[in-house]
N, C-alpha and C positions, 0 to 999 in steps of 0.2 A: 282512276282505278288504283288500287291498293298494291303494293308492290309485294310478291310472294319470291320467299327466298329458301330455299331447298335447302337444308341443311344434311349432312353429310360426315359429319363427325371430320374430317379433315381439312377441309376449306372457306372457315367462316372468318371473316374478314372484321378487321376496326368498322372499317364503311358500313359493313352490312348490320354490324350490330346498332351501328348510331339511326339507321333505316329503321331497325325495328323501334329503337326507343324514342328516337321522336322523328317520327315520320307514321307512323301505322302500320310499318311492314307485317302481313303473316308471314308465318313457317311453313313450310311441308318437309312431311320426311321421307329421306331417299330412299326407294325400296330395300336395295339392295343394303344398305344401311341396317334397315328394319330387321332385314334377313339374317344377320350378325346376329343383332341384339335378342331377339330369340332365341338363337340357336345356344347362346350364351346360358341363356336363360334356364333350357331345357334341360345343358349339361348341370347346371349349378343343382336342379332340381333331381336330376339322376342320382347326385352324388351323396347328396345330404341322408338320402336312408342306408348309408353304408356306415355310420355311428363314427365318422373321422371330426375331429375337434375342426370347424370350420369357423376362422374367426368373423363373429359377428351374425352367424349364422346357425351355429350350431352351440355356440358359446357366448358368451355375455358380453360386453362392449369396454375398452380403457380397464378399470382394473378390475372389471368381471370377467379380464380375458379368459382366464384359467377355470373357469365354472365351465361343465359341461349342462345344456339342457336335460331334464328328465326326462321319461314318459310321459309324467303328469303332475299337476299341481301340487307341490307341497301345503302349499296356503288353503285348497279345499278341505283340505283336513281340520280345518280351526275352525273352532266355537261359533267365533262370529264373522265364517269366510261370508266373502261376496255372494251378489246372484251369480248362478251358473254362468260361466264365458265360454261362449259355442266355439273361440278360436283358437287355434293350437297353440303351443308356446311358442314357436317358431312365427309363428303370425303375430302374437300377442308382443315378444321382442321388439319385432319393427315399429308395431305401433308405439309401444311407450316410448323405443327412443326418438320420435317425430314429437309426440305430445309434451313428454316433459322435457326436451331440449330448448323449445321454443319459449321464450325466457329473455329475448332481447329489450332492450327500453329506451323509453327518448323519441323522438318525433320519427313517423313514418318517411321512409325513404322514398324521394319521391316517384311517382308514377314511373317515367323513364328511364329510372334505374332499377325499378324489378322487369318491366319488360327486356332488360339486357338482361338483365338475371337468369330468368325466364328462356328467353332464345342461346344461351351459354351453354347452361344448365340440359338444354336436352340436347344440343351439338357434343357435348363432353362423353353423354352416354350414349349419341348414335354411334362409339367407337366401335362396342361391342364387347367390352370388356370388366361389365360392372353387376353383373348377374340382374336387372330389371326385364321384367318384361316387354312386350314391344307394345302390347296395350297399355300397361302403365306410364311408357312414356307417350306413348299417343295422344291420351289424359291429360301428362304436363305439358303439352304444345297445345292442345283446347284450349286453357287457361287464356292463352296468351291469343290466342284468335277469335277467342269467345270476350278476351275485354274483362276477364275476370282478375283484376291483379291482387296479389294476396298484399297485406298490410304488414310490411316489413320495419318494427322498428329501428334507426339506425346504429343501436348499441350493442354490442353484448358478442361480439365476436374475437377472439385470441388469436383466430390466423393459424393453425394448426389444434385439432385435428379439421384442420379447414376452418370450415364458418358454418358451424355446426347449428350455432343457436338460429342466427337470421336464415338457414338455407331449412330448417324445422318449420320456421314460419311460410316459408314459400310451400312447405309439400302440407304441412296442414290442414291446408286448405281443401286439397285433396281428396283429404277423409272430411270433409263436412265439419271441420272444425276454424278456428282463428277467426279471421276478422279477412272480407275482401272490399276493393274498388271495385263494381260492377256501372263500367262509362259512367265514372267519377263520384257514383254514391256511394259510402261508406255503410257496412251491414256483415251480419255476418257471414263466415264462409259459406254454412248449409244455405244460409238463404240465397247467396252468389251463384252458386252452381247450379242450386232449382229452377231461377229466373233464366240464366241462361240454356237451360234445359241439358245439364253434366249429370251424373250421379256419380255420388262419395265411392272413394275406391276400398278395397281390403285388401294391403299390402302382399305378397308373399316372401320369399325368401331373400334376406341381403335387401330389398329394398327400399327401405328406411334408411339403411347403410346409404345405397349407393344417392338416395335423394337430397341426404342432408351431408355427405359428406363430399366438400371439393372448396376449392375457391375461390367458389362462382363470384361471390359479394366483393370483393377483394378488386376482382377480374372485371367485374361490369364496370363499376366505380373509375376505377382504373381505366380501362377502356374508352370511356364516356368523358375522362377529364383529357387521356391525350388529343380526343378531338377537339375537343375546345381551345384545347392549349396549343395546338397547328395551328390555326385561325389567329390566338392573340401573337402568336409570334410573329407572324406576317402583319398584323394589326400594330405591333410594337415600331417594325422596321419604319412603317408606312407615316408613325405619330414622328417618329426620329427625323424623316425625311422631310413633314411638312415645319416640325423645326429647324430643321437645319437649311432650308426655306428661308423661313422666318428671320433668322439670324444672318442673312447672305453669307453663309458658312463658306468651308474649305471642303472640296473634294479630293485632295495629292491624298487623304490619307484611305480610299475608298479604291482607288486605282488597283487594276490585275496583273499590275507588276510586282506591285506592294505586296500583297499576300499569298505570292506564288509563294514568296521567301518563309511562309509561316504557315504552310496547306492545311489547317486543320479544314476536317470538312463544312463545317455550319461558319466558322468566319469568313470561307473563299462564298459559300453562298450567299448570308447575309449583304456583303460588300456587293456581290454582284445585283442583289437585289434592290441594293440602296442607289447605286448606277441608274438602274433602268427604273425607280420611281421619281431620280433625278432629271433625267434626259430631257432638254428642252427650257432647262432653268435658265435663265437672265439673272438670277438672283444670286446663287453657286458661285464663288471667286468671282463676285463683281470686284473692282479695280476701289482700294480704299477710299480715292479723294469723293467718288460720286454718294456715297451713301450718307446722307443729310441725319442730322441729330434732330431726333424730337423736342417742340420748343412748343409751350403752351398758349393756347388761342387766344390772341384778344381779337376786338373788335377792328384795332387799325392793323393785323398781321399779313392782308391782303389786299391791294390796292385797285385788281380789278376785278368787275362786276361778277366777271364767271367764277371769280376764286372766292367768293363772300361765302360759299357756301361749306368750305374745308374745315374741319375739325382737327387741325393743329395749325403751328407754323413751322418754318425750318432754320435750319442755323447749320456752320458750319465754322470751324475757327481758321483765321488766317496764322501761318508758320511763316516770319519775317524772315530775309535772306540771312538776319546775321543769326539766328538758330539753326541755320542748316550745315554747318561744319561739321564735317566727318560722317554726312549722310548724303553725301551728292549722288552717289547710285544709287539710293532707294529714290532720289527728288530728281532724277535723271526719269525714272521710268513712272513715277506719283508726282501729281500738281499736288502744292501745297497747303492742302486744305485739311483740315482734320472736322470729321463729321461724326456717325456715331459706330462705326467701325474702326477699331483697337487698329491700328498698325504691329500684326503678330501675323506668322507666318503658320500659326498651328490656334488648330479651337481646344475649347477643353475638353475637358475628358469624354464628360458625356457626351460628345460629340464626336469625336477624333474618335474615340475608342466602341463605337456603335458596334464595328462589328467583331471584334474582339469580345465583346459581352455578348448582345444578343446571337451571337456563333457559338458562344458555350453552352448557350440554356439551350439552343438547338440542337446540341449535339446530345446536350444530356435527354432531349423530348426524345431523339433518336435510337437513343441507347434504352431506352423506358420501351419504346415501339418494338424493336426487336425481343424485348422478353414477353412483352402483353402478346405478340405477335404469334409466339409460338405456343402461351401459355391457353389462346384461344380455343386451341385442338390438339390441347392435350387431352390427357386420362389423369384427374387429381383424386377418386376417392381410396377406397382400400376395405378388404384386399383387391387385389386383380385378380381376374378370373382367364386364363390361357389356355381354353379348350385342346389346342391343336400342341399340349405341351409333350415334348421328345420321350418322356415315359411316362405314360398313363396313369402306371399301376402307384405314383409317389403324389401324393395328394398335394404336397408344396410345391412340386414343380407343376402344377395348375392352379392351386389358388393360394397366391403369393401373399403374406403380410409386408408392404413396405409402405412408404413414408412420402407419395404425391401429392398428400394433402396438403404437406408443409408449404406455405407461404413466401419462406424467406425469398426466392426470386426475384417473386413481385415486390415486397416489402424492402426490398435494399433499391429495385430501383423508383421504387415511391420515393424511400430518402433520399434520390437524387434529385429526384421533380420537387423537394422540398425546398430544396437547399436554393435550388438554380427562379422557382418563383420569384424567391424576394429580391433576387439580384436584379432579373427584367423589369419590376416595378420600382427599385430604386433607380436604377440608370432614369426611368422615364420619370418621376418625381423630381431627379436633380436638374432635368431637362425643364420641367415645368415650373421648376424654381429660376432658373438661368433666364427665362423668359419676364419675370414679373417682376426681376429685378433691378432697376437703373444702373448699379455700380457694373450691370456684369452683362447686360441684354442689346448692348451696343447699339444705343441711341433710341432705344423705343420707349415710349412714356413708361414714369415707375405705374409695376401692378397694372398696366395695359388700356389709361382709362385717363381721359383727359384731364380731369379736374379740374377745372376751373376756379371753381368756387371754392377747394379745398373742403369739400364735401365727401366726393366717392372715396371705395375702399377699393372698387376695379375687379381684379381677380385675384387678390391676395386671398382671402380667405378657400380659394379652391386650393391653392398650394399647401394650407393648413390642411384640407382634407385629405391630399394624398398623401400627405407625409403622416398622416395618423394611420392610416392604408398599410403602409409599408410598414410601420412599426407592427400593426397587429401581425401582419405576415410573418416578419421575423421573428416573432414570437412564438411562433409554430411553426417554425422551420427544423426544430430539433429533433432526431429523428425517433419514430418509439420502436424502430427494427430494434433498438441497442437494449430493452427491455423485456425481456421475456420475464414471464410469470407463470411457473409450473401449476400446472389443473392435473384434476380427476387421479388427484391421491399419488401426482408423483408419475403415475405414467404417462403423461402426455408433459414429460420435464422439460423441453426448450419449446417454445412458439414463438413468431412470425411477427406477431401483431400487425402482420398485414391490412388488416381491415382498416384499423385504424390509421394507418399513415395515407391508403386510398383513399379513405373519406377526408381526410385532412387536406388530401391536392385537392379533390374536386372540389370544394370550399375555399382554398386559396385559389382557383383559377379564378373566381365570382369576385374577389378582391382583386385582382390582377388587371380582369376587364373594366374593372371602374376605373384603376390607377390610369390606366393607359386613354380611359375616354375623359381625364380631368386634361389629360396631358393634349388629346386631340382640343378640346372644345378651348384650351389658352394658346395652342400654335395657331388655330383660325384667324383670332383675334388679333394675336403680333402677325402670323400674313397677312392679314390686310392694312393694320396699318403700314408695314413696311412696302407695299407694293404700292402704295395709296402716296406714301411718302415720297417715294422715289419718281411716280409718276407725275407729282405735284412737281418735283424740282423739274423734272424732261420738262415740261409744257412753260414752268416759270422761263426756261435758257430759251423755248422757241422763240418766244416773243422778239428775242436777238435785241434784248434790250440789257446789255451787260453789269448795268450802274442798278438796275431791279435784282440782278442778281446778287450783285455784292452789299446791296441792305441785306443782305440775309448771313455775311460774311461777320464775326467780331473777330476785333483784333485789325480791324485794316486800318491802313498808314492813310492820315489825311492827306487833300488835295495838294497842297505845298510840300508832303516830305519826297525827300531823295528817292523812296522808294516807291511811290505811288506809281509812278510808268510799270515798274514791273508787274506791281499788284494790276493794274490793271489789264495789262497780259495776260497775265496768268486767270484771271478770271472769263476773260476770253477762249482760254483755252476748257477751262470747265463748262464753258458754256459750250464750245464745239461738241464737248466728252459726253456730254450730257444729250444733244441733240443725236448725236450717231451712234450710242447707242440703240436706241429703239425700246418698243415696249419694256415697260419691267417687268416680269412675269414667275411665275415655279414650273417645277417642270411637269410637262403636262398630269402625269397622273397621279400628283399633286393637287394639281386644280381640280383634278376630276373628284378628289376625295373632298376639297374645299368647298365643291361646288354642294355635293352630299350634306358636310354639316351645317354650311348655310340654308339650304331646304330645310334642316329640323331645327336649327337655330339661326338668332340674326344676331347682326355688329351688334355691340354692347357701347351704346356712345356716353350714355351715364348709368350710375348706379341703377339696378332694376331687379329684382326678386328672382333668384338665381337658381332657386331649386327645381324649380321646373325645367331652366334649362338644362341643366347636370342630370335629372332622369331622364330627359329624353337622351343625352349624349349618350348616356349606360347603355340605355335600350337599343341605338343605333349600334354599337360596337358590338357590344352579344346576339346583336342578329346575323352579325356576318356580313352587313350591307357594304360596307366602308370596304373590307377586302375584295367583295365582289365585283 
């Protein structure tokens, strides 16, 4: 059954609109709602034959403010006027300015973004304070339940006086003009409406104003990208986690002692996040000597039967007594083996500093949420209409000229979601770089991919594609709030550019989600062979055959030197380390995500046609599955 969501002018929610837009949610509107919106309606309608210059209403629009309407046509006076027009000037205003505002260009916006449009757009006017009628908006919520979406292109908007041109295309419609979606066929308005069984409306007073002025387009856009961008955030922690996995990382710097000392809110979160996708890791601060260097497969790399079947070998370098001076505490508490984990007590950045980054793009999603948040149920057109104003008898203390349309709210904190995208997908491209590279991935094959033969390229070329990723991002991270370009002759002198900087996040989220599913689909690949690795060595030390072990050692002292008793000690004790231990593992919901992209993708043992697998990873991460 179809989820129906009551709208109220005061209570409509991120959630509920992502419901309507993609989910199928209908609307209903609240009586008591309705009841406002009339009564608004009535007064606006009382007022207008008392000859006060009402703007937009009784007067001309931007810089026709200062025109008053006549009795009657100037232009039927002329030679070669039009057919007679049965409508008043007052009627006649509205309509032109719905017809000729609608002007936007460039590809239709998609389906799910005029459906939030749509459910915004008549929450803003169940306020009660925009002079429409309560049928007319009734009208614009049909639209949206009848499956009629109007064909919004996504250009042509300044963000002050609102989003005039794309919110003309959404009421267009209305009148049986523009272009609709009727369940996904494209056709025109009139014929959208007739099939759904609507009929074309005939505006009256202000309400062309109140349909096409606000910042709905701005608002949905916006709306629709913070939810997305909730999801990669958590999608980001989760890639971070199953690398740092991958890498048998450090956890000291992840600790909730650690960032009491630095409480911003989204980095004490992140960290705590990073915790509890850790829990249960065997991989996390494993002990340096046990973690074996990648060493490529030949045929004699494995001596018995069960092991013929491993795709690599292992190695591990022997540290002779007389290089251990001046490091007998660290070979006090480490056997002396060097594998392919660095002897460092700190990762790198992209690592160590997870939640320091991924906590700022958090805070800044958060700081975006609270303006979207309030901006949902506001009142953005103009004038306001204030029935109930303290003196009746002063027409501007009932219908006010001000300036709700403006943008800038939204549009400064779009430039923050600009800015904070390309930081989350660069941390996760340097991550995905740290992975595919020998010098720096601490012991796992270069580029993730055996080679043998000196044939494969591995996964090098997916690190080529997120890094072109982030660059397009950052090149659209500059903000167009700082740009205003004065319209309509000078009176509408500063704008918003809202629009455009909301379509710009919702466009970089879409780049954001691939960065981060290039970054999941190459941590799979180094978790398994790391796990695979490590598990290879536990089972080579069960065997409790020590001298099988140290083939796997360079650097050890032959049979006859001085030091050989030691070495062999000491590889005894690796073998103990090794056995007690226990499995090698991630932390569980870790695997549980592991487990996910192995279902839509498998190991990669030699080179194979990649791009199938990389759309499916997209499509996995922007379903939401991976976080779920």
């Amino acid at each position: 059954m179809q989820q129906t969501i009551v709208l109220d002018g005061s209570s409509l929610t991120r959630a509920q609109v992502a419901q309507v837009a993609y989910d199928g949610a209908r609307i209903a509107l609240a009586p008591e709602g309705l009841a406002r919106v009339q009564r608004t309606a009535d007064f606006l309608a009382a007022k207008v034959g008392g000859g006060e210059p009402i703007y937009g209403v009784t007067t001309g629009f931007g810089s026709n403010a200062d025109k008053l309407l006549g009795a009657h046509r100037a232009r039927d006076e002329l030679a070669d006027k039009p057919p007679a027009h049965d409508a008043t000037l007052m009627e006649e205003l509205q309509y032109n300015l719905v017809v000729t505002h609608a002007v936007c260009v460039g590809k239709p916006f998609a389906p799910e973004v005029v459906r939030a449009m749509l459910a915004i757009r008549v929450n803003t006017l169940m306020r009660g304070h925009s002079g429409i009628r309560a049928s007319t908006l009734q009208a614009l919520a049909s639209l949206l339940n009848h499956d009629v979406i109007p064909v919004i292109p996504e250009k042509g908007s300044v963000g002050a006086s609102g989003d005039l041109a794309p919110l003309s295309h959404l009421a267009i419609v209305l009148l049986g003009g523009g272009e609709a979606f009727l369940r996904g066929e494209r056709m025109p308005g009139a014929q959208a409406l007739e099939r759904a069984g609507l009929a074309p409306l005939r505006l009256s007073f202000k309400e062309g104003l109140a349909l096409n002025n606000g910042t709905t387009q701005m608002l949905a856009t916006a709306s629709l990208a913070l939810s997305r961008l909730e999801a990669l955030i958590a999608t980001a922690d989760l890639a971070a986690a199953m690398t740092l996995d991958a890498f048998a990382g450090r956890t000291g710097a992840l600790q909730e002692q650690v960032h009491a000392l630095r409480p911003h809110p989204g980095q004490v979160e992140t960290a705590k996040n990073l915790r509890a996708l850790l829990d249960g890791s065997t991989l996390a601060d494993i002990p340096y000597h046990l973690v074996p260097r990648f060493k490529t497969w030949l045929a004699s790399s494995w001596s018995e039967p069960e092991d013929q079947a491993q795709r690599f070998d292992l190695s591990w370098d022997y540290v002779p007594p007389s290089q251990r001076h001046g490091k007998e505490s660290f070979y006090a508490r480490f056997l002396p083996f060097k594998g392919g984990k660095k002897h460092q007590p700190q990762d790198a950045y992209c690592l160590r500093c997870t939640p320091q980054v991924h906590g700022a793009v958090r805070d800044a999603w958060a700081q975006a949420c609270r303006v979207i948040d309030i901006e949902l149920n506001a009142v953005t057109d103009n004038p306001l209409i204030f029935p109930d104003a303290v003196d009746p008898k002063v027409i501007e203390d009932q219908v006010v000229s001000a300036g709700h349309f403006h943008g800038m709210p939204l549009a400064l904190a779009m430039s923050y979601l600009k800015a904070a995208i390309p930081v989350l997908a660069s941390i996760s491209e340097r991550r995905t770089n740290k992975l595919v590279d020998p010098a720096n991935n601490d012991g796992l094959p270069a580029f993730l991919i055996g080679n043998e033969d000196a044939t494969d390229s591995g996964f090098m070329i997916v690190q080529y594609t997120a890094a072109a990723l982030v660059n397009d991002l950052a090149t659209r991270a500059h903000p167009a709030s700082v740009y205003s370009i004065p319209t309509s002759a000078n009176a509408e002198d500063h704008v918003s550019m809202g629009a455009n900087e909301a379509r710009h996040v919702l466009e970089m989220v879409e780049d954001l989600s691939h960065v981060l599913a290039m970054e999941l689909y190459t941590a799979a690949q180094a978790l398994e062979y790391r796990q695979d690795m490590l598990n290879a060595a536990r089972r080579l030390a069960a065997r409790g055959d020590w001298r099988s072990l140290a083939a796997k050692i360079a650097g050890a002292p032959a049979p006859d030197h001085a030091d050989y008793a030691q070495f062999a000690e000491e590889v005894r004790g690796l073998m103990r380390a090794l056995n007690e231990a226990g499995e090698f593992r991630a932390g569980a919901a870790v695997r549980k995500a592991f487990d996910a992209v192995r279902a839509t993708v498998g190991f990669m043992q030699r080179d194979r046609a990649m791009d199938g697998d990389v759309a499916k990873m997209c499509a996995l991460v922007a379903s939401g599955a991976l976080v779920r």
